[in-house]
Biopython code that builds the backbone (N, CA, C, O; Angstrom):
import numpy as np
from Bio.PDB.StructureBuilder import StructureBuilder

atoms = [
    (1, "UNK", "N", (-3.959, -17.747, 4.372)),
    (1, "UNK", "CA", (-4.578, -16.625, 5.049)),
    (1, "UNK", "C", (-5.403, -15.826, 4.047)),
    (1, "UNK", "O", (-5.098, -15.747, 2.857)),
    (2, "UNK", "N", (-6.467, -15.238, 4.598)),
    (2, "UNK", "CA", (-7.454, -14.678, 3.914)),
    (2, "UNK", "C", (-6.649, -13.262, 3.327)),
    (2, "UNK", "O", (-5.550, -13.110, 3.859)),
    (3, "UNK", "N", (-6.934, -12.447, 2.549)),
    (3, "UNK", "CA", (-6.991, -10.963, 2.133)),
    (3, "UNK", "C", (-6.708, -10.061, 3.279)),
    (3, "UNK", "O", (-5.686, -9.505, 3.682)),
    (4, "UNK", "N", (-8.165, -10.101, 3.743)),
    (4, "UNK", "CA", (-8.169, -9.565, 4.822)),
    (4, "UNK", "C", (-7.222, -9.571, 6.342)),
    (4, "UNK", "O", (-7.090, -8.657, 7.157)),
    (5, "UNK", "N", (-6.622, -11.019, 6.352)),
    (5, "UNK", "CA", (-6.302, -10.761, 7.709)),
    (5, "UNK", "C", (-5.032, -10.446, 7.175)),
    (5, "UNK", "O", (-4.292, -10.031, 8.067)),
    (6, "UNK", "N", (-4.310, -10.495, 5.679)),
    (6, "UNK", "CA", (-3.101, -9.770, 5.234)),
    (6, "UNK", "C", (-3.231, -8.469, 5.675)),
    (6, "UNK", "O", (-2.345, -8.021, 6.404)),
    (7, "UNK", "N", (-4.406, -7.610, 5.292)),
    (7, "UNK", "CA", (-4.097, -6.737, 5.395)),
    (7, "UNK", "C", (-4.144, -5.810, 6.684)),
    (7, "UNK", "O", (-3.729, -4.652, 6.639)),
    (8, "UNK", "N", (-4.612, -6.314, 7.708)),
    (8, "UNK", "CA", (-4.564, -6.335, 9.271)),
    (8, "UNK", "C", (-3.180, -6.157, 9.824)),
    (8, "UNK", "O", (-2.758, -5.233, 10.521)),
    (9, "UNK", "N", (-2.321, -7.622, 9.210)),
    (9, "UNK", "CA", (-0.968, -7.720, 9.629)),
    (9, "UNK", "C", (-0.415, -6.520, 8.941)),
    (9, "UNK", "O", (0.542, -6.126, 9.609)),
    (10, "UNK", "N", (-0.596, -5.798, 7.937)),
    (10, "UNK", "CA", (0.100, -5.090, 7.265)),
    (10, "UNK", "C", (-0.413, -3.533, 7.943)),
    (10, "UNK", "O", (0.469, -2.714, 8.199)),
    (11, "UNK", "N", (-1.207, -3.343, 8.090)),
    (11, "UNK", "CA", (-1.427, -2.194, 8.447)),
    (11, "UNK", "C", (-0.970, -2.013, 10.515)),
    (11, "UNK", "O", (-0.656, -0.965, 11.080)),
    (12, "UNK", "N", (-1.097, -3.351, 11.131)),
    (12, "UNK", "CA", (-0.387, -3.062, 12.482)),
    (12, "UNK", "C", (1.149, -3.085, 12.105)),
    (12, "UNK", "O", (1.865, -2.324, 12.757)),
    (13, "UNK", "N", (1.693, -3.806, 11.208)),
    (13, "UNK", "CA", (3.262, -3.201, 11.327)),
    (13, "UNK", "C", (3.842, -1.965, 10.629)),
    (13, "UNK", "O", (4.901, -1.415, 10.932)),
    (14, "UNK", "N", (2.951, -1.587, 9.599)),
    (14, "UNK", "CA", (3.002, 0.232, 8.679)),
    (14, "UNK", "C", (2.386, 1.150, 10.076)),
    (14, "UNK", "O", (2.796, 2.310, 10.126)),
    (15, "UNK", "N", (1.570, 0.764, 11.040)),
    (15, "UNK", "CA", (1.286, 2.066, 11.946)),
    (15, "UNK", "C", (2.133, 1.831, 13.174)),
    (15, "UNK", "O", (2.195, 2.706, 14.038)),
    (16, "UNK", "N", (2.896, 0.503, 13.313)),
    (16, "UNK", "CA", (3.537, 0.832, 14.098)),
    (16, "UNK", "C", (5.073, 1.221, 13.575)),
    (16, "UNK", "O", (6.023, 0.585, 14.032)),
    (17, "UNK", "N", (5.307, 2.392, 12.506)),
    (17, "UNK", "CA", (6.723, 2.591, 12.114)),
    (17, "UNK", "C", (6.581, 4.211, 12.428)),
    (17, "UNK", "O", (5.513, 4.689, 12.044)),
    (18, "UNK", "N", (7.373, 4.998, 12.981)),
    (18, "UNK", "CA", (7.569, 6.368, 13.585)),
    (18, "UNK", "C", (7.223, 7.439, 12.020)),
    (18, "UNK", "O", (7.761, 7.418, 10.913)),
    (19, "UNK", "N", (6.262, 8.171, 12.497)),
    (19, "UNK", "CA", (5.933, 9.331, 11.375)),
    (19, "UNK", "C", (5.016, 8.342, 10.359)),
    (19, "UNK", "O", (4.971, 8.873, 9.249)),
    (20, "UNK", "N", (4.442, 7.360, 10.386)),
    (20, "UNK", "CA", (3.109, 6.738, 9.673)),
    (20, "UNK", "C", (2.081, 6.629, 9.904)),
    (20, "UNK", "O", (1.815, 6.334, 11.069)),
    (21, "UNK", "N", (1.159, 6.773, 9.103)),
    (21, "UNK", "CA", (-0.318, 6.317, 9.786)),
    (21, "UNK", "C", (-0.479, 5.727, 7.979)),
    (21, "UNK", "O", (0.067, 6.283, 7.026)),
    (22, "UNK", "N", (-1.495, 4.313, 7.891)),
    (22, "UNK", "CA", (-1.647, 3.687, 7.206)),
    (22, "UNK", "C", (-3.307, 3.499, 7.443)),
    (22, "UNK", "O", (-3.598, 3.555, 8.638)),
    (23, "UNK", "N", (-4.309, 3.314, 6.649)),
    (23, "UNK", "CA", (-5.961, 3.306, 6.420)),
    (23, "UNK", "C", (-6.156, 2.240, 5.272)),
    (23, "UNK", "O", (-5.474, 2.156, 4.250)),
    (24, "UNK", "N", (-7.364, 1.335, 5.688)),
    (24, "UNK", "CA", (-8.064, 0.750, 4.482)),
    (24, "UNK", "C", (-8.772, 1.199, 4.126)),
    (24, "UNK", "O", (-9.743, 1.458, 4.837)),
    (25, "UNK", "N", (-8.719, 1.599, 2.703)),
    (25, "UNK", "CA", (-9.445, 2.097, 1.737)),
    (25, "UNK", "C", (-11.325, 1.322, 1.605)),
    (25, "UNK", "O", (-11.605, 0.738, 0.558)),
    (26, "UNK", "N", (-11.913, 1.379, 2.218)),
    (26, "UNK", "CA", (-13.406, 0.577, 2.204)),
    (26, "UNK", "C", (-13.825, 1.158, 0.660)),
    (26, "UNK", "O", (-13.881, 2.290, 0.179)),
    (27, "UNK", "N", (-14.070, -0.110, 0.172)),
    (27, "UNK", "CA", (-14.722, 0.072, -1.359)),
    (27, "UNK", "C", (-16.385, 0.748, -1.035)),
    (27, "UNK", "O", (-17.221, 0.368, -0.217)),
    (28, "UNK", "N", (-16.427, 1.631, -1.814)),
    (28, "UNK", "CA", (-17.729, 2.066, -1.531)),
    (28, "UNK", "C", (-18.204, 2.225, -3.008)),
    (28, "UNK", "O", (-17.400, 1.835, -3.854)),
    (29, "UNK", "N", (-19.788, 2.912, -3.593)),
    (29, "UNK", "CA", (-20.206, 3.396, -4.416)),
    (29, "UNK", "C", (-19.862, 4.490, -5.067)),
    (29, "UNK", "O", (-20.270, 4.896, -6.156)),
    (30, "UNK", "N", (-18.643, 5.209, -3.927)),
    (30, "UNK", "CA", (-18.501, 6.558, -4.376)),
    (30, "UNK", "C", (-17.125, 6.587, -4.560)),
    (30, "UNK", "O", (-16.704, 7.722, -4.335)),
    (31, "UNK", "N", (-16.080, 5.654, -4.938)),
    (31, "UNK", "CA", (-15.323, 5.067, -5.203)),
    (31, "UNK", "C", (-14.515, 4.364, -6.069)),
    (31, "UNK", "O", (-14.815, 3.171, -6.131)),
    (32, "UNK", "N", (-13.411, 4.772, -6.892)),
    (32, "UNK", "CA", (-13.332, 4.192, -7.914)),
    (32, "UNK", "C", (-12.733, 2.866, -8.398)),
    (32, "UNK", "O", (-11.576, 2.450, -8.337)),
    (33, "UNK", "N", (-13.666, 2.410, -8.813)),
    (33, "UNK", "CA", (-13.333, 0.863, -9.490)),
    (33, "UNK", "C", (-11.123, 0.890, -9.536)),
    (33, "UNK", "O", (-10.316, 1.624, -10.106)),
    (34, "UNK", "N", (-11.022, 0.004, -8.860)),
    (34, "UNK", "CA", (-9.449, -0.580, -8.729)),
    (34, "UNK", "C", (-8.766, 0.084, -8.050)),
    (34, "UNK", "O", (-7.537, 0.016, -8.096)),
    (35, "UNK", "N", (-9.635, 1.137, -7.011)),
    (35, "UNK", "CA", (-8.734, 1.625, -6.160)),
    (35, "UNK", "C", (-7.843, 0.760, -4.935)),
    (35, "UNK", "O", (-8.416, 0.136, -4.042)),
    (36, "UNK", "N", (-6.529, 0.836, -5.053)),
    (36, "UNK", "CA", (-5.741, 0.024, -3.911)),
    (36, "UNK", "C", (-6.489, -0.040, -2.479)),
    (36, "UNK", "O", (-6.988, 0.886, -1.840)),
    (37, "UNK", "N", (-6.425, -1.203, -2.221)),
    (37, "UNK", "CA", (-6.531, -1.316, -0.719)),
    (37, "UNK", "C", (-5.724, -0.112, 0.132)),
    (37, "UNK", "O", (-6.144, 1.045, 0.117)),
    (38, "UNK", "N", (-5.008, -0.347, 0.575)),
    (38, "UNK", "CA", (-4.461, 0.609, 1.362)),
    (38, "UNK", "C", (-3.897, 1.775, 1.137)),
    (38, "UNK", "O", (-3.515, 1.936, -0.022)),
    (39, "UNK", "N", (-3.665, 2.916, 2.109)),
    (39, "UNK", "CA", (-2.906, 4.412, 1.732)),
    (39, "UNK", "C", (-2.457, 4.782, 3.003)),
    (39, "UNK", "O", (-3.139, 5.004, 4.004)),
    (40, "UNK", "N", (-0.767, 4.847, 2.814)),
    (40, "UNK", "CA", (-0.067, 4.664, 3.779)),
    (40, "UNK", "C", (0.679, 5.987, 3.669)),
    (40, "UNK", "O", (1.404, 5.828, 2.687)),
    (41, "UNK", "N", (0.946, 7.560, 4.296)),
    (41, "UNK", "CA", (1.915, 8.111, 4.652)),
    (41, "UNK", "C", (2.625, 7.833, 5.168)),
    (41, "UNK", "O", (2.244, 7.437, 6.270)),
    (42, "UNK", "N", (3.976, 7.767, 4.977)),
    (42, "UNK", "CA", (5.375, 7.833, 5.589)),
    (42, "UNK", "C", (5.844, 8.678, 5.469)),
    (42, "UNK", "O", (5.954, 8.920, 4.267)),
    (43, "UNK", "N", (6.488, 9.795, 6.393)),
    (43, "UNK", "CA", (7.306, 10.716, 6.656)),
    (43, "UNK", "C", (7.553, 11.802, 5.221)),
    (43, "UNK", "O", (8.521, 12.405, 4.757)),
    (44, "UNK", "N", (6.101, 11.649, 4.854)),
    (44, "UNK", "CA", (5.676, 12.779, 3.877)),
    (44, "UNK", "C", (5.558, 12.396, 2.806)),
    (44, "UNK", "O", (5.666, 13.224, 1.902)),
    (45, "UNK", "N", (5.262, 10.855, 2.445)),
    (45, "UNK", "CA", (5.567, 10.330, 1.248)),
    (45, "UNK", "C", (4.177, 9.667, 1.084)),
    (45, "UNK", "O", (3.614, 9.317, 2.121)),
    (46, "UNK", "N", (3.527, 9.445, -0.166)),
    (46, "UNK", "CA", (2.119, 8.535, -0.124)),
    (46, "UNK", "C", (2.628, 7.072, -0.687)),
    (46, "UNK", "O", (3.535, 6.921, -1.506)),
    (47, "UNK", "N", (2.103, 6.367, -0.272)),
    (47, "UNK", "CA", (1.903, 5.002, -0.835)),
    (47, "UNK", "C", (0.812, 4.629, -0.687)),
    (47, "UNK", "O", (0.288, 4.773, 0.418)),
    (48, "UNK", "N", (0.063, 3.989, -1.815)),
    (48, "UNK", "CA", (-1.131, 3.035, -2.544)),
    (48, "UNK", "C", (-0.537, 1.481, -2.122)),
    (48, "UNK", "O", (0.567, 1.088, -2.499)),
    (49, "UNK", "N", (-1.061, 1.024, -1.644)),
    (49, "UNK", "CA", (-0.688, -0.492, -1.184)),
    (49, "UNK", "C", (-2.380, -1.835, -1.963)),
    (49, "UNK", "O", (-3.461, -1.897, -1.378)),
    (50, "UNK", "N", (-2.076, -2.604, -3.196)),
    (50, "UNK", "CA", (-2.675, -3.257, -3.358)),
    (50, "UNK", "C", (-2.457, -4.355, -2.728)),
    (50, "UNK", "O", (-1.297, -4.765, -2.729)),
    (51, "UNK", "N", (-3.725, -5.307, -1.860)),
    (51, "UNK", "CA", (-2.869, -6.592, -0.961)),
    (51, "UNK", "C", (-3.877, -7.194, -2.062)),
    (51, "UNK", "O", (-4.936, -6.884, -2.607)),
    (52, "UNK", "N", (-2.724, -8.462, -2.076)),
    (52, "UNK", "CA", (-2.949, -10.224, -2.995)),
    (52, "UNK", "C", (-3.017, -10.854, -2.357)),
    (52, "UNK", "O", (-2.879, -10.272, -1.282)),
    (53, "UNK", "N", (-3.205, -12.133, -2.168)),
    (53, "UNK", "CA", (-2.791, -13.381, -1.593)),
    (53, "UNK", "C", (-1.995, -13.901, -2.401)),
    (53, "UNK", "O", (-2.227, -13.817, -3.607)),
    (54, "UNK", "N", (-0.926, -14.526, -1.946)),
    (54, "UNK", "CA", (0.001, -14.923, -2.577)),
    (54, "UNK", "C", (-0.251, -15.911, -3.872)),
    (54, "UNK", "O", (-1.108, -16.792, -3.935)),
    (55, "UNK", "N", (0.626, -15.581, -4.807)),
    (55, "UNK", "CA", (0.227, -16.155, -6.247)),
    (55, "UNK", "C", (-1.060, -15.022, -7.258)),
    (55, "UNK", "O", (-1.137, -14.732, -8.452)),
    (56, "UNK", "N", (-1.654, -14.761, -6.387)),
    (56, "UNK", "CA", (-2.690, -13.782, -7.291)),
    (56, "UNK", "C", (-1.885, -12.620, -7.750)),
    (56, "UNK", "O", (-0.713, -12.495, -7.392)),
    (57, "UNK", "N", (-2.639, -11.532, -8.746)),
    (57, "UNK", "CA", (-2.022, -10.519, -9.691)),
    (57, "UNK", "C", (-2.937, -9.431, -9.666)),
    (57, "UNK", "O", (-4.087, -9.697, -9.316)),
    (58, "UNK", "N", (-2.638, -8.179, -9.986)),
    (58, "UNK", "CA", (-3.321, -6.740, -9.680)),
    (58, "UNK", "C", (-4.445, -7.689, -11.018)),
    (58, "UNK", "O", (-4.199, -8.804, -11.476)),
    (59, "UNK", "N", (-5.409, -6.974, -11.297)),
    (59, "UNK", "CA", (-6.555, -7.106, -12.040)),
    (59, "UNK", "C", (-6.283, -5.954, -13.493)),
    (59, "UNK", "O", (-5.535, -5.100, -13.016)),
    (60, "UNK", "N", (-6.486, -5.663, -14.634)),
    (60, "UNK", "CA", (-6.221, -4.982, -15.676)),
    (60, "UNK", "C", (-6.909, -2.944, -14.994)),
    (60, "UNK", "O", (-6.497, -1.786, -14.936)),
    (61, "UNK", "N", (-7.961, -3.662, -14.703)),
    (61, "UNK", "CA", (-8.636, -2.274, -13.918)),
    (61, "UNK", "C", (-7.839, -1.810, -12.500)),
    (61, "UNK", "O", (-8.329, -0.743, -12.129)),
    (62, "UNK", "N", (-6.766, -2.266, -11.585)),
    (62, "UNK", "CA", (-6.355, -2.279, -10.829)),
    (62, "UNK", "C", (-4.899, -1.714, -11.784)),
    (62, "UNK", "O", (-4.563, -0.530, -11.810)),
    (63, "UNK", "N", (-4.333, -2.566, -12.352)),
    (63, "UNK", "CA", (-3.124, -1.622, -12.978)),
    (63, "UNK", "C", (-3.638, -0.243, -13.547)),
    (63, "UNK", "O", (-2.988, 0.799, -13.457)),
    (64, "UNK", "N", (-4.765, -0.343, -14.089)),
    (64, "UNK", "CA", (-4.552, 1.204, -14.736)),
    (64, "UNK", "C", (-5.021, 2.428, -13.511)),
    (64, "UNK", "O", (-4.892, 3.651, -13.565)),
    (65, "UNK", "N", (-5.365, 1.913, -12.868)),
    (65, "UNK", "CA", (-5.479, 3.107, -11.249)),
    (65, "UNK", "C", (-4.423, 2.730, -10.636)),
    (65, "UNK", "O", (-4.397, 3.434, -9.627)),
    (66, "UNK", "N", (-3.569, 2.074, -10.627)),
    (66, "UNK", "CA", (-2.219, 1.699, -10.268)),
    (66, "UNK", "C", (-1.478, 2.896, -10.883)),
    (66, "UNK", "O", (-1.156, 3.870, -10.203)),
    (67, "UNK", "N", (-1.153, 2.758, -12.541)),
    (67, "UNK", "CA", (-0.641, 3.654, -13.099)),
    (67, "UNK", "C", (-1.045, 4.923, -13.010)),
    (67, "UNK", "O", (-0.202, 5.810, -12.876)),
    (68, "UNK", "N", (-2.335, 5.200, -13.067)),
    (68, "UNK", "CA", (-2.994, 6.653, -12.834)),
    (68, "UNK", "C", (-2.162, 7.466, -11.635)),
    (68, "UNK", "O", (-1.846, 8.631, -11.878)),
    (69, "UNK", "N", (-1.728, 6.764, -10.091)),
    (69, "UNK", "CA", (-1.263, 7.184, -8.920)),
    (69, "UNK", "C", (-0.109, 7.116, -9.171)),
    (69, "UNK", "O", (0.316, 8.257, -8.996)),
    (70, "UNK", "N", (0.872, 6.339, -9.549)),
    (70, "UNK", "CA", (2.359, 6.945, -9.939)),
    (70, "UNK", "C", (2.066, 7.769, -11.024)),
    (70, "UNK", "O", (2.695, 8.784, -10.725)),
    (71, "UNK", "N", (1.566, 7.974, -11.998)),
    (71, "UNK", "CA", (1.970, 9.232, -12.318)),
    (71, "UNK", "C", (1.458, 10.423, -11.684)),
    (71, "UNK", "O", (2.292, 11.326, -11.763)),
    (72, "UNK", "N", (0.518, 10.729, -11.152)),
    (72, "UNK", "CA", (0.375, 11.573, -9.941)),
    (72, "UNK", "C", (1.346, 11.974, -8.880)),
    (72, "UNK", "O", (1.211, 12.948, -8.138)),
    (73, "UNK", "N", (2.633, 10.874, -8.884)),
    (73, "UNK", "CA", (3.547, 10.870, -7.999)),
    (73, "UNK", "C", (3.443, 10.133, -7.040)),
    (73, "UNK", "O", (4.233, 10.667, -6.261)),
    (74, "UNK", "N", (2.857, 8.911, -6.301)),
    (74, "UNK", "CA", (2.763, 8.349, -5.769)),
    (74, "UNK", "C", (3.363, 7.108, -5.460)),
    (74, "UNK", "O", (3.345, 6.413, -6.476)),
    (75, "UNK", "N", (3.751, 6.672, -4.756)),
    (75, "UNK", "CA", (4.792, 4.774, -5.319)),
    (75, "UNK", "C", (3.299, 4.066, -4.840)),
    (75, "UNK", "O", (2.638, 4.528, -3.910)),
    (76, "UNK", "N", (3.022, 3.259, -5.376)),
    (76, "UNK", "CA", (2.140, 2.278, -6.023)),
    (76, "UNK", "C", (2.825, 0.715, -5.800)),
    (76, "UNK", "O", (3.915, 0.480, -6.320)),
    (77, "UNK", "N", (2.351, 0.012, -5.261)),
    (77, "UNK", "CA", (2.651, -1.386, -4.949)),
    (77, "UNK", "C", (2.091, -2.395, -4.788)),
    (77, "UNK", "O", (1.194, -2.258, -3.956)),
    (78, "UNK", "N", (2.183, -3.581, -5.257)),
    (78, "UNK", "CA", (1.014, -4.969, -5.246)),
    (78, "UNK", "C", (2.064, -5.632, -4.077)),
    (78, "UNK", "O", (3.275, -5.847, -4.134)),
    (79, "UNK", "N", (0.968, -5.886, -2.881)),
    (79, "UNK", "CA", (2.024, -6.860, -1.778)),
    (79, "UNK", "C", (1.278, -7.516, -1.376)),
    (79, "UNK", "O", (0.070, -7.314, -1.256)),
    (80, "UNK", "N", (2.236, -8.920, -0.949)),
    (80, "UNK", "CA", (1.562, -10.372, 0.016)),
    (80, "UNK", "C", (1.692, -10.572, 0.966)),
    (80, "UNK", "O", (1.587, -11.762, 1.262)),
    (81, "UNK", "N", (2.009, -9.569, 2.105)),
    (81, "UNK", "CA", (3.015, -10.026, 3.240)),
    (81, "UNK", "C", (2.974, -8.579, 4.255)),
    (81, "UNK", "O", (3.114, -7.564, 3.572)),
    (82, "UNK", "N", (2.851, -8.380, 5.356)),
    (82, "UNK", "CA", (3.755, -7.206, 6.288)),
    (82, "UNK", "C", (5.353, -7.120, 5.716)),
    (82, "UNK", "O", (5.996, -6.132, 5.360)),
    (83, "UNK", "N", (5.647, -8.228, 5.759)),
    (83, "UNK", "CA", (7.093, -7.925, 5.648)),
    (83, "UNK", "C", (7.594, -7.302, 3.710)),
    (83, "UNK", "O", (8.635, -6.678, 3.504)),
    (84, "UNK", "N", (6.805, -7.593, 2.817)),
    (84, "UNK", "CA", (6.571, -6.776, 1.751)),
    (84, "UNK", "C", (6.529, -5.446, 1.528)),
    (84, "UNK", "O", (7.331, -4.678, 0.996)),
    (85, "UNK", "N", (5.181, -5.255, 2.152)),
    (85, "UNK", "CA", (4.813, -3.954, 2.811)),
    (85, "UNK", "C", (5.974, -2.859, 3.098)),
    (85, "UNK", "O", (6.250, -1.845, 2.456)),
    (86, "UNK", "N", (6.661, -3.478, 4.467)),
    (86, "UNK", "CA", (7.873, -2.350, 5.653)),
    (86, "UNK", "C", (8.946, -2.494, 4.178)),
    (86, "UNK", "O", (9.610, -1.506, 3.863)),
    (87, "UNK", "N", (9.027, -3.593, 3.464)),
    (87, "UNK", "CA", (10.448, -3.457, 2.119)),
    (87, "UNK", "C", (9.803, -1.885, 1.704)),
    (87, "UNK", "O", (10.498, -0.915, 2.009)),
    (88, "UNK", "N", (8.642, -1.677, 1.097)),
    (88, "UNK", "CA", (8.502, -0.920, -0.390)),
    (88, "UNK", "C", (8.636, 0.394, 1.107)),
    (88, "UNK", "O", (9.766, 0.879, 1.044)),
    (89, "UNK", "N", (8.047, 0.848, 1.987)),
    (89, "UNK", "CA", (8.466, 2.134, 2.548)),
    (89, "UNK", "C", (9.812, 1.839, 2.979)),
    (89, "UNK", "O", (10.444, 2.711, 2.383)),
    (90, "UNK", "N", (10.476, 1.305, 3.498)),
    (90, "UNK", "CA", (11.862, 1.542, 3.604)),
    (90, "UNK", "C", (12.773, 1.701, 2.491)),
    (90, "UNK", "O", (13.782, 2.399, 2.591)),
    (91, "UNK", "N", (12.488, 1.140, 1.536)),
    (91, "UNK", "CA", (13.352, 1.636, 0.390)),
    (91, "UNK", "C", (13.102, 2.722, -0.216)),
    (91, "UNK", "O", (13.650, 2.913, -1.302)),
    (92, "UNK", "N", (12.226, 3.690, 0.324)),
    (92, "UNK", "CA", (12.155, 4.999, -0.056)),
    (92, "UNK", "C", (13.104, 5.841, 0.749)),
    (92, "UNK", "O", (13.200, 7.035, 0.464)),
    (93, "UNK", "N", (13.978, 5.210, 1.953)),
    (93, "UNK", "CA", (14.467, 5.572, 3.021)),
    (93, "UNK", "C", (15.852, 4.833, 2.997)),
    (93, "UNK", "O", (16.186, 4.387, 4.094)),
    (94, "UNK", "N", (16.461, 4.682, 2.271)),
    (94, "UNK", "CA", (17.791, 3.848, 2.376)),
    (94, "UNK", "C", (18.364, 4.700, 3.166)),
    (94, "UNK", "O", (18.267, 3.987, 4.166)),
    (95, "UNK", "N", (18.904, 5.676, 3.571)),
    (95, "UNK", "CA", (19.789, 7.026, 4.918)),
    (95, "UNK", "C", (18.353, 6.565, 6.184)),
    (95, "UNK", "O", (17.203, 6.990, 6.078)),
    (96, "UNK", "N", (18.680, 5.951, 6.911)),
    (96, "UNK", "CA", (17.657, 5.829, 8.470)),
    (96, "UNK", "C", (17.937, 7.748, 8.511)),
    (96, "UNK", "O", (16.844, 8.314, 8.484)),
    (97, "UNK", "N", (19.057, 8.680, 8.564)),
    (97, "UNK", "CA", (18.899, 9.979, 8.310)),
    (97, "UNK", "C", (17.762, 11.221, 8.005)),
    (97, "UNK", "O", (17.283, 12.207, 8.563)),
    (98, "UNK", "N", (17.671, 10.428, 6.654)),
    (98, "UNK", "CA", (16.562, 10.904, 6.022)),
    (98, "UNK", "C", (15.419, 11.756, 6.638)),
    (98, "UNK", "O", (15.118, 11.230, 7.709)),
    (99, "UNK", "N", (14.758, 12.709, 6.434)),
    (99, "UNK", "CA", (14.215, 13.353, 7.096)),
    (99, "UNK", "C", (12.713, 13.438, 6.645)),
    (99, "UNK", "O", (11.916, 14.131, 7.278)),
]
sb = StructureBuilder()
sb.init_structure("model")
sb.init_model(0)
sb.init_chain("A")
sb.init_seg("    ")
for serial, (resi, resn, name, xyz) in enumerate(atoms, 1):
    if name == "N":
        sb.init_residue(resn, " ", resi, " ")
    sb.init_atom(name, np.array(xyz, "f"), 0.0, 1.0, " ", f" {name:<3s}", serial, name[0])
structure = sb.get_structure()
């Protein structure tokens, strides 16, 4: 599967989870070199979502805007999969409680 239709699958199962809305980041000119594909709120939390195809790796310019957003506070993630994806926000959520 292409990039793209990863990240299709990934963004219909991140908007369909209660209190999310998830966006692709469109690379533009005004835009900075290695910014993650995706930016996903969850229930007040940001996530940066880089999509791979499986076997591929963030790029050297992609880790360091990787790193730039966690330290900003952000969780930051390279994924291949929807089901990747729903792991890294749910484990910000281990209590279903959680508020």
């Amino acid at each position: 599967m292409r990039e793209s239709g990863i990240q299709r699958n990934i963004l219909k199962a991140l908007n369909a989870l209660p209190q999310t809305k998830a966006i692709n980041l469109h690379g533009s000119a005004y835009m900075e070199a290695g910014t993650p594909d995706l930016l996903c709120v969850s229930k007040g939390r940001v996530y940066f979502l880089e999509v791979k195809r499986p076997g591929h790796k963030a790029t050297s310019i992609q880790q360091h805007v990787q790193r730039a957003w966690r330290d900003a506070g952000a969780r930051v993630a390279v994924v291949t999969s929807a089901s990747e994806a729903l792991q890294v926000v749910s484990q910000s959520y281990p209590d279903s409680n959680e508020g």
